[in-house]
C-alpha positions in Angstrom: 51.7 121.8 1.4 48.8 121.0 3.6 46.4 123.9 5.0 44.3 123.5 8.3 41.8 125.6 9.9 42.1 125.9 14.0 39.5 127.8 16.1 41.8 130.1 18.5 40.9 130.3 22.2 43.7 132.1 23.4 41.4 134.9 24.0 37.6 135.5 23.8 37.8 136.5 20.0 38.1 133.0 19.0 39.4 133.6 15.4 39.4 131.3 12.5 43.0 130.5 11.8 44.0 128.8 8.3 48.0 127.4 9.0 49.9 126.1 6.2 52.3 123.1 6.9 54.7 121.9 4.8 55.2 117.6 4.6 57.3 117.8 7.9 54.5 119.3 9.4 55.8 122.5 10.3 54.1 126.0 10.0 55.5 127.8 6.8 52.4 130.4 6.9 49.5 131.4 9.4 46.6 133.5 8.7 43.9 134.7 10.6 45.1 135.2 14.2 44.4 138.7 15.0 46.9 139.0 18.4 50.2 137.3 19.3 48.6 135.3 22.1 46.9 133.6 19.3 49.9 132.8 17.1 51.5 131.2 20.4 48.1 129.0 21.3 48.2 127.8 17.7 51.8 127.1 17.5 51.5 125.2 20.5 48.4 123.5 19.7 49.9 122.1 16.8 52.6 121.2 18.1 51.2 119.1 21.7 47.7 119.7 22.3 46.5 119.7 25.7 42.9 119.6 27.2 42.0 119.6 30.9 39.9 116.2 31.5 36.4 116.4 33.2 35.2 113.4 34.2 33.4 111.2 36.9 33.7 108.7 39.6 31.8 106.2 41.0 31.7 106.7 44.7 29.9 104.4 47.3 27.0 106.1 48.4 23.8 104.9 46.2 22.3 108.3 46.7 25.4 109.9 45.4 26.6 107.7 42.8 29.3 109.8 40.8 31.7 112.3 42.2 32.2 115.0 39.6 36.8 115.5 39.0 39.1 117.3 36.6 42.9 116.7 36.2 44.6 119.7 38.2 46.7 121.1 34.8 46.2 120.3 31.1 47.1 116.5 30.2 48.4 116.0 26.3 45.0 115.4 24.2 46.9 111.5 23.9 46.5 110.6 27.6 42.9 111.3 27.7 41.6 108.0 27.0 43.9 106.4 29.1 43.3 108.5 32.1 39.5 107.5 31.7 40.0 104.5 31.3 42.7 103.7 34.0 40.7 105.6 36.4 37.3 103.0 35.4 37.6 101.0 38.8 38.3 103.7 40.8 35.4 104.1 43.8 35.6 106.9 46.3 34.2 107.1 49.8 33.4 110.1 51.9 34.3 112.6 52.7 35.5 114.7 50.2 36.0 118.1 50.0 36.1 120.6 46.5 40.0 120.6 45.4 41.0 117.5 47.3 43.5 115.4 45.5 41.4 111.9 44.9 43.9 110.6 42.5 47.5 111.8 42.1 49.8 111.6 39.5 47.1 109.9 36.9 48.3 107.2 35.1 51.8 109.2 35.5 50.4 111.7 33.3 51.7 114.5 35.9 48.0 115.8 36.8 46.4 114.8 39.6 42.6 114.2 39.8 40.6 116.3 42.3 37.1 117.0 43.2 35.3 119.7 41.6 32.4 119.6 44.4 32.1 118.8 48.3 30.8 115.2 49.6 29.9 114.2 53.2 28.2 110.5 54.0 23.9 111.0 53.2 21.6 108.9 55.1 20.4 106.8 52.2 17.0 106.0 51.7 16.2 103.0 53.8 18.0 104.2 56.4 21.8 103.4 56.4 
């Protein structure tokens, strides 16, 4: 029987959680999770843990040069590398507005990218 520790964030008490697994990898025992929110999060995180991706992309304007993004829903923890690195080449031109769709369905995870900040065409500095 294997026993791991997870740090709950299912709510802001962020408790220390020891689960015990047996060799299929299920839960036999959990200890440490002071609310039921916290026994579902854990549960769940064991089971398919997702994380919302922040990232950047490279846009065309030199003054500008990376457009902050985040996927628009939580992406399995497995398709995070892939979404980064699919989304490598990917330039963006102005305008762009906060919330706007820049790349949908990512790498078919689902999630779209969108813009976490607003972006209209600079004048550069020498004048273009």
């Amino acid at each position: 029987m294997a026993v791991e520790t997870v740090i709950c964030i299912g709510c802001p008490l962020g408790c220390r959680v020891s689960v015990s697994l047996d060799r299929g990898k299920r839960v036999t025992g959990m200890r440490g999770a002071r609310c039921r929110q916290g026994e579902r999060y854990i549960l769940k995180e064991l089971k398919e843990p997702v994380r919302t991706l922040t990232t950047t992309l490279r846009t065309t304007d030199e003054d500008f040069p990376l457009l902050p993004v985040r996927t628009s829903r939580p992406v399995l923890k497995t398709l995070l590398e892939d979404i980064v690195r699919g989304t490598a080449d990917v330039v963006v031109s102005p305008p762009v507005r906060c919330g706007q769709v820049v790349v949908p369905d990512v790498c078919g995870s689902g999630a779209d990218l969108v813009a976490t900040t607003d972006w209209t065409r600079r004048a550069s500095k020498n004048g273009r």
